[in-house]
MARLUM-542825 format. One record per atom (N, C-alpha, C): residue in three letters; x, y, z. Coordinates in steps of 0.02 Angstrom, whole numbers, padded with zeros to 5 digits, always signed. Layout:
// MARLUM-542825
AlaXYZ ...
END
This chain:
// MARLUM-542825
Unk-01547-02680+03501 Unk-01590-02644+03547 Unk-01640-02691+03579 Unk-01665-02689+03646 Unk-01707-02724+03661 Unk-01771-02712+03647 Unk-01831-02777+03628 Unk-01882-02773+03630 Unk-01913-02737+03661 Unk-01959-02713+03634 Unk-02031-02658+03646 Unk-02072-02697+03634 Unk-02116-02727+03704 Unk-02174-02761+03697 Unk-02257-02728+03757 Unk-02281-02682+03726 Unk-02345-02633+03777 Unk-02384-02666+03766 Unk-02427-02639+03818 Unk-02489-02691+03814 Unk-02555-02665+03786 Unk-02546-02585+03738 Unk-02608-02560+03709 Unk-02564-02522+03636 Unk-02496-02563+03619 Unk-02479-02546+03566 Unk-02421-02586+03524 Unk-02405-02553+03492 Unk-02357-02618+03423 Unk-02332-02594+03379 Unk-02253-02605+03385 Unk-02213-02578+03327 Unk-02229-02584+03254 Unk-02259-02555+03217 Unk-02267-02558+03136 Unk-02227-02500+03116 Unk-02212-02521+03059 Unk-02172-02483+02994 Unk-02199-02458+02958 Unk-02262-02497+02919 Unk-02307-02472+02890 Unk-02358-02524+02874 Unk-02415-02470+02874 Unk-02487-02510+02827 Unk-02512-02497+02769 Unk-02509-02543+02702 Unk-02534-02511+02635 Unk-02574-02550+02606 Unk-02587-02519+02564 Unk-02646-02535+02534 Unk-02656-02508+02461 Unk-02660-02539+02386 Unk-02667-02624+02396 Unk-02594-02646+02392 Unk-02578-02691+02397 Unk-02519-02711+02378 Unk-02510-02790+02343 Unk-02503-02811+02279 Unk-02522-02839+02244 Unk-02445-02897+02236 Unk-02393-02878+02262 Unk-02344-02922+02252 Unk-02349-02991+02322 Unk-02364-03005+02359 Unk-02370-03033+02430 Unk-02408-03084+02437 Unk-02430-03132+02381 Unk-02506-03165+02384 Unk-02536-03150+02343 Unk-02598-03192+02337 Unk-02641-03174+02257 Unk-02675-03110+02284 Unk-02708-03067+02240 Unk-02773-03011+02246 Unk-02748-02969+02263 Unk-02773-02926+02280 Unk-02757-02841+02302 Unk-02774-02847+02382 Unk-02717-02840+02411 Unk-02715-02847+02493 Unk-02671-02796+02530 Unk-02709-02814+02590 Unk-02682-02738+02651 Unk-02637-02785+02678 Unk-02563-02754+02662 Unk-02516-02761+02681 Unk-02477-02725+02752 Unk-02457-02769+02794 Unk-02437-02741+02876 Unk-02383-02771+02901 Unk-02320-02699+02919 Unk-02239-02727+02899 Unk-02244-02707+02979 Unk-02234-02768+03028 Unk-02199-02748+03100 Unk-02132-02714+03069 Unk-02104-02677+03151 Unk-02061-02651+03153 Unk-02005-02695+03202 Unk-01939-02723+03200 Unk-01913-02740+03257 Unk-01908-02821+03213 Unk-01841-02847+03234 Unk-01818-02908+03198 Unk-01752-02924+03234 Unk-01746-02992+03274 Unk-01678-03004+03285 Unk-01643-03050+03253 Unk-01668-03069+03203 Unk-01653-03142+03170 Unk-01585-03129+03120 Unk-01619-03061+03109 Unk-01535-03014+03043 Unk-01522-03046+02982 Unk-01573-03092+02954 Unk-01540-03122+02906 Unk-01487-03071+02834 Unk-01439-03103+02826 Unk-01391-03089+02799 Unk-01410-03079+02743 Unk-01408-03016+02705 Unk-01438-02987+02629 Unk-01514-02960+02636 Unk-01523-02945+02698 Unk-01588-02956+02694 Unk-01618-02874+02666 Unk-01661-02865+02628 Unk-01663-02786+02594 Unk-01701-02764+02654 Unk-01719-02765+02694 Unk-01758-02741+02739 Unk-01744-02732+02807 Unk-01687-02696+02817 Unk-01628-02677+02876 Unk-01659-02629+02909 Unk-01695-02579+02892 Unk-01712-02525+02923 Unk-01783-02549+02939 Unk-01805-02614+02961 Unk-01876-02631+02987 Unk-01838-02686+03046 Unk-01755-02680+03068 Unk-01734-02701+03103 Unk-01742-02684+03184 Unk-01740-02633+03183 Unk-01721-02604+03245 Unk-01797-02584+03295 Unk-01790-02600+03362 Unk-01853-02601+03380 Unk-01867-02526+03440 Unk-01892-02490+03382 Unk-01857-02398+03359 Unk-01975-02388+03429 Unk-01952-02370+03473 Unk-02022-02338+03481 Unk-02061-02298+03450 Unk-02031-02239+03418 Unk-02050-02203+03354 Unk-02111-02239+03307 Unk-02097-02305+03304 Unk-02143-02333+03271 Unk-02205-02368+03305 Unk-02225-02350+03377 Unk-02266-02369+03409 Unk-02316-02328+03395 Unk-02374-02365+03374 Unk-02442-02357+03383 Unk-02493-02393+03408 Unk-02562-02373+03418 Unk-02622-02389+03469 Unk-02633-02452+03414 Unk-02682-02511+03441 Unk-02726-02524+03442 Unk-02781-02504+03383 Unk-02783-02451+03404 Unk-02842-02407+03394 Unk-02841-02401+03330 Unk-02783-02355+03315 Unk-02756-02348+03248 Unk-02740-02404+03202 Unk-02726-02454+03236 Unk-02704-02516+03177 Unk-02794-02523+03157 Unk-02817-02518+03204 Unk-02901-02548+03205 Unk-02923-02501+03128 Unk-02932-02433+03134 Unk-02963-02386+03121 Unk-02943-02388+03048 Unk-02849-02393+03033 Unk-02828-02401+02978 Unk-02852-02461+02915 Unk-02873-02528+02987 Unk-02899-02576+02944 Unk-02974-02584+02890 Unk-02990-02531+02959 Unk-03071-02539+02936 Unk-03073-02482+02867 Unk-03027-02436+02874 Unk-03030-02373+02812 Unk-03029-02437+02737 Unk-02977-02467+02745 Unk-02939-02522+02686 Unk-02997-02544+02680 Unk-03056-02600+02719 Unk-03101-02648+02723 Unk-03168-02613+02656 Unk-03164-02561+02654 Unk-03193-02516+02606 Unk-03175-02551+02538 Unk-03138-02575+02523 Unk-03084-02593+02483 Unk-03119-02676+02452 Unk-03138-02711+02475 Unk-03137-02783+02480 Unk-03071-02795+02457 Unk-03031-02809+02493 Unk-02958-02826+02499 Unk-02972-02907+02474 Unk-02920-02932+02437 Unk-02912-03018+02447 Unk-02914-03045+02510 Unk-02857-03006+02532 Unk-02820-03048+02602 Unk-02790-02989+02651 Unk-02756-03027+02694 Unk-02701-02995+02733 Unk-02635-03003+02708 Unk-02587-02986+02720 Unk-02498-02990+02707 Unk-02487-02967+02760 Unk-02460-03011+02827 Unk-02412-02984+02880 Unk-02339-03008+02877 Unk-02282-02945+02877 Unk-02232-02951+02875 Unk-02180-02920+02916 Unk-02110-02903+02885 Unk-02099-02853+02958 Unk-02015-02837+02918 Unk-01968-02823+02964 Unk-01980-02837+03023 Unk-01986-02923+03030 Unk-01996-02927+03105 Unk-02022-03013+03119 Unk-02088-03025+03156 Unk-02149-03021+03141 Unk-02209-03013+03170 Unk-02190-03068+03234 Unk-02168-03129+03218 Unk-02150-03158+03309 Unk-02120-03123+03347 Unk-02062-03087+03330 Unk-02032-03068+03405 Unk-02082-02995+03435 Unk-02141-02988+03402 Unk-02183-02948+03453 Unk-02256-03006+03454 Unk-02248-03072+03487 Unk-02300-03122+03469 Unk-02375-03086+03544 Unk-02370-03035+03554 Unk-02438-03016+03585 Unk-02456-02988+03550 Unk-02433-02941+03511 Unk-02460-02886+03467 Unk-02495-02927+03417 Unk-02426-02960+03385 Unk-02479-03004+03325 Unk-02503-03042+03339 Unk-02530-03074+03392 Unk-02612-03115+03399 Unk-02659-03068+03411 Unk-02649-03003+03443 Unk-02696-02937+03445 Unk-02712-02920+03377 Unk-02642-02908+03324 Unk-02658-02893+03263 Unk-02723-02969+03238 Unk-02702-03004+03235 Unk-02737-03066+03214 Unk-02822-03042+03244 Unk-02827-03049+03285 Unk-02886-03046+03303 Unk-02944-02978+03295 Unk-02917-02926+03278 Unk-02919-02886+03249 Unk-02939-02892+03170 Unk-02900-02938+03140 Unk-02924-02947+03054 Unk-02960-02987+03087 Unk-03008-03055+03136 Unk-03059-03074+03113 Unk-03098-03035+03131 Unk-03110-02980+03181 Unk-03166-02961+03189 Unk-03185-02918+03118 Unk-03152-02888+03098 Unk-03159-02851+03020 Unk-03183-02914+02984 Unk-03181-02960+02997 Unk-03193-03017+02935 Unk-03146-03011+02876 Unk-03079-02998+02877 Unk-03048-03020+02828 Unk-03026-03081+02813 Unk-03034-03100+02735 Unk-03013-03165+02730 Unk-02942-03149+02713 Unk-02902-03228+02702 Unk-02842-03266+02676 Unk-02792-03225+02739 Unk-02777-03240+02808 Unk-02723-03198+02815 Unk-02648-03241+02802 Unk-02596-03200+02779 Unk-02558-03232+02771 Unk-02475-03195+02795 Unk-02434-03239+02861 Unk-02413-03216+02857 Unk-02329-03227+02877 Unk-02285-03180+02867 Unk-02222-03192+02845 Unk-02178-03214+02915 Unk-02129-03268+02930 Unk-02080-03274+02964 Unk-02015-03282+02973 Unk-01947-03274+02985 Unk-01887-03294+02976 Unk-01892-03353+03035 Unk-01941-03360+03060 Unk-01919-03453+03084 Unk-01919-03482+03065 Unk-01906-03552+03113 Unk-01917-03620+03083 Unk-01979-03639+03088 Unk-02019-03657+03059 Unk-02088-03699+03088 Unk-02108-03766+03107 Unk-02056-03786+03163 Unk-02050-03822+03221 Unk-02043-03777+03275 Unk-01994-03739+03258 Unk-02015-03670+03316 Unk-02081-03648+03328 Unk-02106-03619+03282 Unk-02169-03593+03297 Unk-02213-03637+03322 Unk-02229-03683+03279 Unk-02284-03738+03298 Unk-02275-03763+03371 Unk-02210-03763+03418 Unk-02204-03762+03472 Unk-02204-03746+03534 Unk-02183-03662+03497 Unk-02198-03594+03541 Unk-02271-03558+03535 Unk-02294-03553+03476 Unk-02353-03507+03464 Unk-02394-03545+03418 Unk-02403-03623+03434 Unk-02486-03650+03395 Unk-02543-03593+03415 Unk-02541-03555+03481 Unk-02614-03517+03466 Unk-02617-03451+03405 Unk-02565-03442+03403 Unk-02548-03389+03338 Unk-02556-03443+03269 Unk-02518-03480+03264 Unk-02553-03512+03189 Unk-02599-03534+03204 Unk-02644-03551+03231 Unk-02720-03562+03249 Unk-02762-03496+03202 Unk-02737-03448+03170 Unk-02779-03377+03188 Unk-02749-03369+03092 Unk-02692-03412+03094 Unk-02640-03372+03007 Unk-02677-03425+02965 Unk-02707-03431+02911 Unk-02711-03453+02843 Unk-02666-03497+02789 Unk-02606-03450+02783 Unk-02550-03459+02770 Unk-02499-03441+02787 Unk-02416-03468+02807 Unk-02379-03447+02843 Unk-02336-03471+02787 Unk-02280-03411+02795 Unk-02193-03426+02743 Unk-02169-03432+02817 Unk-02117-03491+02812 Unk-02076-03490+02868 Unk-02014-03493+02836 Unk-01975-03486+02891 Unk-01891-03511+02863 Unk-01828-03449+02867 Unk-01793-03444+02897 Unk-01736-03376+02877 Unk-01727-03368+02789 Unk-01720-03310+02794 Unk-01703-03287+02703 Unk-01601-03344+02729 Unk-01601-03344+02656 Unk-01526-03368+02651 Unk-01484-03345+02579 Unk-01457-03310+02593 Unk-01441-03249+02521 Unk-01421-03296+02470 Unk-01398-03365+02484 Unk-01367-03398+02443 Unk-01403-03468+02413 Unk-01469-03457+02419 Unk-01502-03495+02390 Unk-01561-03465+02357 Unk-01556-03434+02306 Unk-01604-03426+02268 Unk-01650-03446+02224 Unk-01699-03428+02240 Unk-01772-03454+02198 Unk-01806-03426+02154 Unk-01844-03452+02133 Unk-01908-03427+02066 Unk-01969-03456+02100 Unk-01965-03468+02154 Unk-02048-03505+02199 Unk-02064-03433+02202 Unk-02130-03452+02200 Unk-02187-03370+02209 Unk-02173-03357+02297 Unk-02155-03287+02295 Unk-02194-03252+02370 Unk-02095-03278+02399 Unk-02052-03288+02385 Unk-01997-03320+02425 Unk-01936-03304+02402 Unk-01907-03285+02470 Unk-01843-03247+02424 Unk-01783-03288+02420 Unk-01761-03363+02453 Unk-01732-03411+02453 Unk-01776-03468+02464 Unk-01717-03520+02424 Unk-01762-03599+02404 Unk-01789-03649+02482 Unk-01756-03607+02506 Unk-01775-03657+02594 Unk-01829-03626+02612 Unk-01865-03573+02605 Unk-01927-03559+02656 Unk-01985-03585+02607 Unk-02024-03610+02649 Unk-02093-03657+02661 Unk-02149-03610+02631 Unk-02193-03642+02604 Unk-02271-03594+02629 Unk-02317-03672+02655 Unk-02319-03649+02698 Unk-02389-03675+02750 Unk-02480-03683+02731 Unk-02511-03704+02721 Unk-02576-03697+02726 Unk-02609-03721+02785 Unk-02635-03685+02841 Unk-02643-03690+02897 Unk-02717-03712+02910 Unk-02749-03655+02891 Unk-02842-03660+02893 Unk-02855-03725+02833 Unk-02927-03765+02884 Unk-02958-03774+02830 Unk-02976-03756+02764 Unk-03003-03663+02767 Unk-03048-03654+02702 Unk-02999-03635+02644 Unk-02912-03628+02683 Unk-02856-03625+02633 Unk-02844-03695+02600 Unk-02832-03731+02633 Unk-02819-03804+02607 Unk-02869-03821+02556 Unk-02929-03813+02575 Unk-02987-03815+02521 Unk-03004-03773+02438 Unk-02972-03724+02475 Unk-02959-03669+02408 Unk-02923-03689+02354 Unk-02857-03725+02400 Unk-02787-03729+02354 Unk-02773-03798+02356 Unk-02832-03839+02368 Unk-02809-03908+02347 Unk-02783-03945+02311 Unk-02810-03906+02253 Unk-02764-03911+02177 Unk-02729-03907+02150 Unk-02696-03846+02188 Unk-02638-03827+02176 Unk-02564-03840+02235 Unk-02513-03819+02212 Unk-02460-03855+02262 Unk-02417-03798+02279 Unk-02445-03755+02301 Unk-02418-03680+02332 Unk-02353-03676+02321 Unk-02337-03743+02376 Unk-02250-03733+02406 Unk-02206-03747+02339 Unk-02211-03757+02299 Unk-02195-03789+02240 Unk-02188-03715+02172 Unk-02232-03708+02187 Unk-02267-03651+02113 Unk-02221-03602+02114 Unk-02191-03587+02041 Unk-02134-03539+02044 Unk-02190-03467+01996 Unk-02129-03428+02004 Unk-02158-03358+01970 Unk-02179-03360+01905 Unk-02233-03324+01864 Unk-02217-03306+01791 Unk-02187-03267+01765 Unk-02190-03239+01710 Unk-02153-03170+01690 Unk-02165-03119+01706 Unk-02197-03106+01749 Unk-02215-03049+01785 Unk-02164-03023+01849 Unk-02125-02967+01839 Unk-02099-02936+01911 Unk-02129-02930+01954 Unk-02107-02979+02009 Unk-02101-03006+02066 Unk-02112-02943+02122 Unk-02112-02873+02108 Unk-02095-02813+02150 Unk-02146-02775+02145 Unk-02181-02723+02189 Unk-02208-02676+02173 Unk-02185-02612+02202 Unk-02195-02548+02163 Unk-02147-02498+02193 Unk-02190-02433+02194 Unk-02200-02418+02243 Unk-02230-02335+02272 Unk-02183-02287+02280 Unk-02214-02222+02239 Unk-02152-02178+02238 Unk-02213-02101+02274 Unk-02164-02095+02324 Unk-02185-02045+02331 Unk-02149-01970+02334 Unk-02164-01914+02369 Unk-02134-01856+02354 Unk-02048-01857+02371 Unk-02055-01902+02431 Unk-01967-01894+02429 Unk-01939-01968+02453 Unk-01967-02025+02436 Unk-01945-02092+02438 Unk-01968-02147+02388 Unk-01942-02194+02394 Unk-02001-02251+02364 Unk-01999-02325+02419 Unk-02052-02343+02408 Unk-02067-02413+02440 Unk-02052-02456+02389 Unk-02027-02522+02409 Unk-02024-02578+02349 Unk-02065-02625+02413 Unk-02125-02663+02373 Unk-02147-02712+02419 Unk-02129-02782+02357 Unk-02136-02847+02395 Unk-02130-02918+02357 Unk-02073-02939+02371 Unk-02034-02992+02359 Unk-01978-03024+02345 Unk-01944-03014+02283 Unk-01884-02963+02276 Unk-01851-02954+02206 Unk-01805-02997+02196 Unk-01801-03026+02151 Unk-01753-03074+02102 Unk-01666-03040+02140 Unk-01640-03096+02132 Unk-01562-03060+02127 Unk-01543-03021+02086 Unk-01540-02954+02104 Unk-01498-02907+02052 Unk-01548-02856+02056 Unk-01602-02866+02054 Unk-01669-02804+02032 Unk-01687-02743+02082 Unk-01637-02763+02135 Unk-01632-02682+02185 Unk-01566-02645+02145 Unk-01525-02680+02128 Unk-01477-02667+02100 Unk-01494-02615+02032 Unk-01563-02626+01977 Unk-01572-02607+01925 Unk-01602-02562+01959 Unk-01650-02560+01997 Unk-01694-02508+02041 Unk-01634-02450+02055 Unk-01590-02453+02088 Unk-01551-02399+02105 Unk-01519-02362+02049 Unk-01504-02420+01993 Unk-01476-02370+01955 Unk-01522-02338+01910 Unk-01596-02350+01891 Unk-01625-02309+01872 Unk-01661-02239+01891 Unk-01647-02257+01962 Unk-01642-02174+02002 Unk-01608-02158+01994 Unk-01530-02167+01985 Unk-01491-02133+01984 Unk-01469-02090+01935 Unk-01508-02128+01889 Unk-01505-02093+01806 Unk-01549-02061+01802 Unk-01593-02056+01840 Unk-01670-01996+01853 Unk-01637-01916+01907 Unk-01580-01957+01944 Unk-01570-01888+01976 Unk-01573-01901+02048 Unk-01589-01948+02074 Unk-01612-01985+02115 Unk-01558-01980+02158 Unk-01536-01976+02228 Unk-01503-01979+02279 Unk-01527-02034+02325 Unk-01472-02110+02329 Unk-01482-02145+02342 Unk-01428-02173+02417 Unk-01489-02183+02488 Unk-01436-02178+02522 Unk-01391-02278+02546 
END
């Protein structure tokens, strides 16, 4: 389908809050809607399509942020979906978390980052931290925040580099802790994070043994 790009609105999927798998702390998490990249396995097919249904104001992304900001959130988590292929929205989104003053934003790409850095330095000008790279079903990892061994994490800002000097982000794999977080509500569930190979797999079948109708 072709891009949907307005000039007082922006495909999102959803906004939540907190969401604790995405980055360190308890953060407001924001999934564009619309992706042409398709990576292959990718669990997140239905944040493909660039569906108007999912257009909203401005206003509302604004209004939703500031409700969360109540919160002292860690950070941001932007994901999608592909937050570049709507790159007005998300420098609107961007600018938007500074006027809220949120810190750490951090956020997700299936590019390359030679691409970006070529096409949209004024957008990483604005990100903290950036994952770049296409998912690749066939390289799997245990790096934190990454769902194959080829994508990057970035430290962009100064006061990130400063934070995490110590540490070696791109490097740092998971602990024993599941990698997933999962919202269940009256008639769905959300899984947010990067799940291990196999663990949508255990996810389904423990609905299914609950009763669960899985489509």
């Amino acid at each position: 389908m072709k891009k949907i790009q307005t000039r007082d609105k922006v495909l999102i999927n959803r906004i939540h809050y907190p969401v604790k798998a995405l980055g360190f702390g308890n953060r407001i998490g924001i999934w564009f809607q619309g992706c042409t990249i398709h990576c292959k396995g990718c669990m997140s097919k239905y944040t493909w399509a660039f569906d108007s249904k999912y257009a909203v104001s401005y206003k509302e992304v604004f209004n939703k942020l500031f409700e969360y900001s109540e919160y002292k959130p860690y950070g941001i988590t932007i994901s999608g979906g592909e937050p570049f292929d709507q790159p007005e929205s998300l420098l609107k989104i961007l600018e938007i978390c500074s006027e809220l003053k949120f810190d750490e934003i951090m956020v997700y790409s299936g590019y390359k980052f030679d691409y970006l850095s070529q096409k949209y330095s004024n957008i990483l000008d604005m990100i903290d931290l950036l994952i770049s790279e296409p998912f690749i079903e066939s390289l799997p990892t245990n790096k934190i925040w990454r769902g194959s061994d080829n994508q990057k994490i970035h430290l962009l800002s100064n006061q990130t580099k400063e934070r995490y000097k110590r540490r070696n982000l791109d490097s740092e794999t998971c602990d024993d802790r599941l990698p997933i977080q999962i919202e269940v509500s009256s008639n769905s569930i959300f899984v947010m994070g990067i799940p291990r190979r196999g663990d949508l797999k255990k996810v389904r079948q423990i609905m299914r043994k609950k009763g669960a109708k899985i489509w």
